[in-house]
C-alpha positions in Angstrom: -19.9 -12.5 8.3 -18.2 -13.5 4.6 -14.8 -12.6 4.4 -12.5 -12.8 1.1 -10.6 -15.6 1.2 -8.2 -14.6 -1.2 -6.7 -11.0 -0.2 -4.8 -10.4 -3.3 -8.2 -11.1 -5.2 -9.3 -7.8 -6.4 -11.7 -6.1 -9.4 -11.1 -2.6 -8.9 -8.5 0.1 -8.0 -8.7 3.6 -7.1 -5.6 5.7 -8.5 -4.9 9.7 -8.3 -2.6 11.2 -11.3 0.5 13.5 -10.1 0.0 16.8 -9.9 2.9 18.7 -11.0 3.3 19.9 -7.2 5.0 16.5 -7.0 8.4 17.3 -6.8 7.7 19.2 -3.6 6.8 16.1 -2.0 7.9 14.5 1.4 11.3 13.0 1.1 14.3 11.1 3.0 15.3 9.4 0.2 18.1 11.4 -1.0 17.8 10.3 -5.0 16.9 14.0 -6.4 14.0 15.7 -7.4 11.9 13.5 -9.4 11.3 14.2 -13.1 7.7 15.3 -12.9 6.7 14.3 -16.7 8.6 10.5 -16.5 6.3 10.5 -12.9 3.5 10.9 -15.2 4.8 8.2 -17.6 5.6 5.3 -15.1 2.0 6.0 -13.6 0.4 5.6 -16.7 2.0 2.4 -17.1 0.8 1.3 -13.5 -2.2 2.2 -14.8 -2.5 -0.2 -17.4 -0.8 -3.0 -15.5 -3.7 -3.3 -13.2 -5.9 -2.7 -16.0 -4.1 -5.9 -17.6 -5.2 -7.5 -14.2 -8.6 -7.6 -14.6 -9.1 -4.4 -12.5 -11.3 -1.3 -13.3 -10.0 1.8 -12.4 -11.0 5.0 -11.3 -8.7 7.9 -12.0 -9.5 10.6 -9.6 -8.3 13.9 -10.9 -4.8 15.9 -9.6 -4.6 17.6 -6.4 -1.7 20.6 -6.4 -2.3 21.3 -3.1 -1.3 18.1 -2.0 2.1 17.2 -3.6 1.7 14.0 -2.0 -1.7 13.1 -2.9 -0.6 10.9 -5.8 0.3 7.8 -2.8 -3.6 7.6 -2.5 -3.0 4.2 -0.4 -2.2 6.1 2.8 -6.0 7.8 2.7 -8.1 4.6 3.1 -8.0 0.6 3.7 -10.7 -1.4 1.9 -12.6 -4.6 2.3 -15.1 -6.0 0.4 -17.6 -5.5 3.2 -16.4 -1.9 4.6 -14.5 1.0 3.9 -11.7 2.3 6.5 -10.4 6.6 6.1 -7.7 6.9 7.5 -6.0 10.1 8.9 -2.5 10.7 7.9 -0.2 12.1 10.2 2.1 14.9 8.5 0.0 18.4 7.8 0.4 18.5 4.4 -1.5 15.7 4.0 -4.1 16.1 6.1 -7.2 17.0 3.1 -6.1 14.3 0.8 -8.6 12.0 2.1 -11.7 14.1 1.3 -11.9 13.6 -2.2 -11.4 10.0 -1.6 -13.8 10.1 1.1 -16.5 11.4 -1.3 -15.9 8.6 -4.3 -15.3 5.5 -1.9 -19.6 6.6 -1.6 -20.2 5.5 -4.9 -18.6 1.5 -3.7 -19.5 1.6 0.0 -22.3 2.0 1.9 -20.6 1.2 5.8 -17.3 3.6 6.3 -15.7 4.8 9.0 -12.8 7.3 9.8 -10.4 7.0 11.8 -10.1 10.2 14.3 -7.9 12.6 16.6 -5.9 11.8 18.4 -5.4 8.6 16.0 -3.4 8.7 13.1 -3.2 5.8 10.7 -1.8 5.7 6.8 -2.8 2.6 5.0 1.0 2.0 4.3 1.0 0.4 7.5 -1.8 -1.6 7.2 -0.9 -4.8 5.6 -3.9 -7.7 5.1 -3.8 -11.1 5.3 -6.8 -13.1 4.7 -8.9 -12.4 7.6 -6.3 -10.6 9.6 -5.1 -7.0 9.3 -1.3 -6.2 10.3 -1.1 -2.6 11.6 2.3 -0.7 11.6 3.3 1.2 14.5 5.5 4.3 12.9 6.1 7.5 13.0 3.1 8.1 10.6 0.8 5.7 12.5 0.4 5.8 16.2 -1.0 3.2 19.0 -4.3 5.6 19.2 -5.3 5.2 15.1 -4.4 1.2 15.5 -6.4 0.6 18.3 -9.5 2.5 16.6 -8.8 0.5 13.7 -8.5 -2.9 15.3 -11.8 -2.3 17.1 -13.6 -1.4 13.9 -12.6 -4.3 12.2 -13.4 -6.4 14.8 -17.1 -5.7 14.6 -16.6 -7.7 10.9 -14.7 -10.9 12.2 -12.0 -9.6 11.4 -8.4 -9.7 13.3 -5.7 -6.9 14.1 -2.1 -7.0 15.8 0.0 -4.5 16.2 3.9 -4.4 14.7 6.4 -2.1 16.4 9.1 -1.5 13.7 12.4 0.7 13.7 13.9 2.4 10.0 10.9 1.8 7.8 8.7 4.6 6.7 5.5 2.3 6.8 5.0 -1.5 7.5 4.5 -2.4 3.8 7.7 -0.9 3.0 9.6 -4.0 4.5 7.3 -7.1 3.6 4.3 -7.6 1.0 2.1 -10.7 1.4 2.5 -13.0 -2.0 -0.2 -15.2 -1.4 0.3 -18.8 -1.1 0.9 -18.4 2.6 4.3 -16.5 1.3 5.7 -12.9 2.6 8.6 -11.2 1.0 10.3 -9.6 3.6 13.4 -7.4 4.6 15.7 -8.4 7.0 14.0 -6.2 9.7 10.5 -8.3 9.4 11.8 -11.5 8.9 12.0 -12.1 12.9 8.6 -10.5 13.6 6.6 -13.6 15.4 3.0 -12.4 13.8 4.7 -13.3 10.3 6.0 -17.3 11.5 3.5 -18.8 10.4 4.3 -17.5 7.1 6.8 -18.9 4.5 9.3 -16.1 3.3 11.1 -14.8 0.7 13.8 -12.5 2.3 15.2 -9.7 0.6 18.6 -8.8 0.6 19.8 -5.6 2.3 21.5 -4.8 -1.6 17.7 -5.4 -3.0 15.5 -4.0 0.4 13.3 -1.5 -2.1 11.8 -4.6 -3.9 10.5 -6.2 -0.4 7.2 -3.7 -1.6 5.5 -5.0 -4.5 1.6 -6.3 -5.3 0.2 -9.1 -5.4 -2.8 -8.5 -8.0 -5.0 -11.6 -8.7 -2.6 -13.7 -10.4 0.5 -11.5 -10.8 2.7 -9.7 -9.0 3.7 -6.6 -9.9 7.0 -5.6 -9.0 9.4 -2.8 -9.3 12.2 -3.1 -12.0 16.0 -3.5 -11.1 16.1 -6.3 -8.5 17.1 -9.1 -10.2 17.9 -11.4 -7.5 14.7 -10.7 -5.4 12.6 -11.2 -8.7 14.3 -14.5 -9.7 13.8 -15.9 -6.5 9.9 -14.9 -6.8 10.0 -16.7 -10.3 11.9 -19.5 -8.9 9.1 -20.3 -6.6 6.6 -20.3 -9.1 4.9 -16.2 -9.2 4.0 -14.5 -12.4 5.9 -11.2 -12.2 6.0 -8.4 -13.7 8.1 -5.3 -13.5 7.8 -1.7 -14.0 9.9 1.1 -13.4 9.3 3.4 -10.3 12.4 5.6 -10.1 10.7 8.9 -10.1 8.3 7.4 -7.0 11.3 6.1 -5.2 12.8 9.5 -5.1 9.7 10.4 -2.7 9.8 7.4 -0.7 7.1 5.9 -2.4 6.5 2.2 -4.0 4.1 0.2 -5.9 1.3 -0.8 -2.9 1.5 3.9 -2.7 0.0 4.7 -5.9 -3.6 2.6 -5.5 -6.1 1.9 -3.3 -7.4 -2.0 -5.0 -10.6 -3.8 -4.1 -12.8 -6.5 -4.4 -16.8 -4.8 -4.8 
């Protein structure tokens, strides 16, 4: 079995466009009701950025039923060999993943879905080379991570499990850099799956910027954290910032709003 050696290598990405349903969307945040038409602007610039990546994109249409819908990362995990759906675990998100069910069959031929009692959202699911970090949360439970881990192992592929306390999902405290390099909030930092790792730690002032994307050679990163972006410069990363205010007000952050692949 061939597995990518590089997993911030990608060619294409998968986005959904916010439906105007948005600002109904599941929230602890406490920043306000986001703006529904600057949503629509910052996504378009996502957009392009991984365009500007060398990524092609598909752009699946709104879904008002699902104010949520637009964080389309939570409904799969892809490799380049397989594809994972996975089964998020609030209601109201429950029939996001059919649509993206139904276009992941024009990439993949070999997917599987993840099933009850499991739940799994692909927040949690963080991959590093040829091993796959799985979030234990409120969103994903011990049953969806233990379906996912023996799935993947059928591809040479490795899993561990990562019990974690505040965060909403795994990737919202650490994103893998490449270079053998995590960013990481404080929370993470400790974890002993991630020592063999050299990291970037965030500052508690700066802990929304510890989820950003590593995209072939850039990392795309979310404007107004200064000291954890010079640090990422300092060591040597192309970055490059965009504004995600009206995303953060849902809890949401760049690795949300696509699901990218190598095909």
């Amino acid at each position: 079995m061939t597995i990518l050696k590089n997993s911030h290598s990608f060619n294409k990405a998968m986005v959904r466009r916010p439906g105007k349903s948005l600002v109904n969307g599941i929230t602890t945040a406490g920043l306000g009701q986001p703006d529904y038409h600057l949503a629509c602007q910052q996504h378009e610039r996502y957009i392009e950025m991984l365009h500007n990546c060398g990524l092609e994109i598909t752009v699946l249409d709104t879904e008002e039923a699902f104010p949520d819908s637009v964080f389309i990362e939570d409904t799969a995990v892809l490799t380049p060999e397989f594809a994972v759906v996975c089964r998020p675990q609030p209601a109201s998100r429950s029939g996001e993943t059919e649509s993206v069910s139904i276009r992941l069959g024009d990439f993949y031929s070999e997917t599987h879905a993840i099933q009850d009692p499991g739940t799994i959202e692909g927040g949690d699911v963080m991959q590093i080379e040829d091993s796959f970090y799985i979030g234990i949360s409120d969103r994903t439970n011990e049953a969806g991570a233990d379906q996912f881990i023996r799935i993947i192992q059928d591809y040479g592929y490795k899993g561990f499990k990562i019990a974690f306390g505040d965060l909403l999902h795994l990737k919202t405290g650490i994103s893998y850099l490449g270079e053998n390099t995590v960013l990481t909030c404080t929370e993470l930092a400790a974890e002993s799956c991630f020592h063999r790792f050299e990291k970037i730690l965030v500052n508690t002032s700066e802990t929304y910027a510890a989820n950003c994307i590593r995209v072939n050679e850039t990392v795309i990163f979310p404007s107004g954290f200064p000291e954890t972006r010079d640090m990422l410069t300092r060591r040597g990363f192309r970055v490059l910032e965009t504004d995600m205010s009206e995303f953060r007000k849902l809890d949401g952050g760049l690795s949300c709003l696509s699901l990218r692949f190598f095909r």
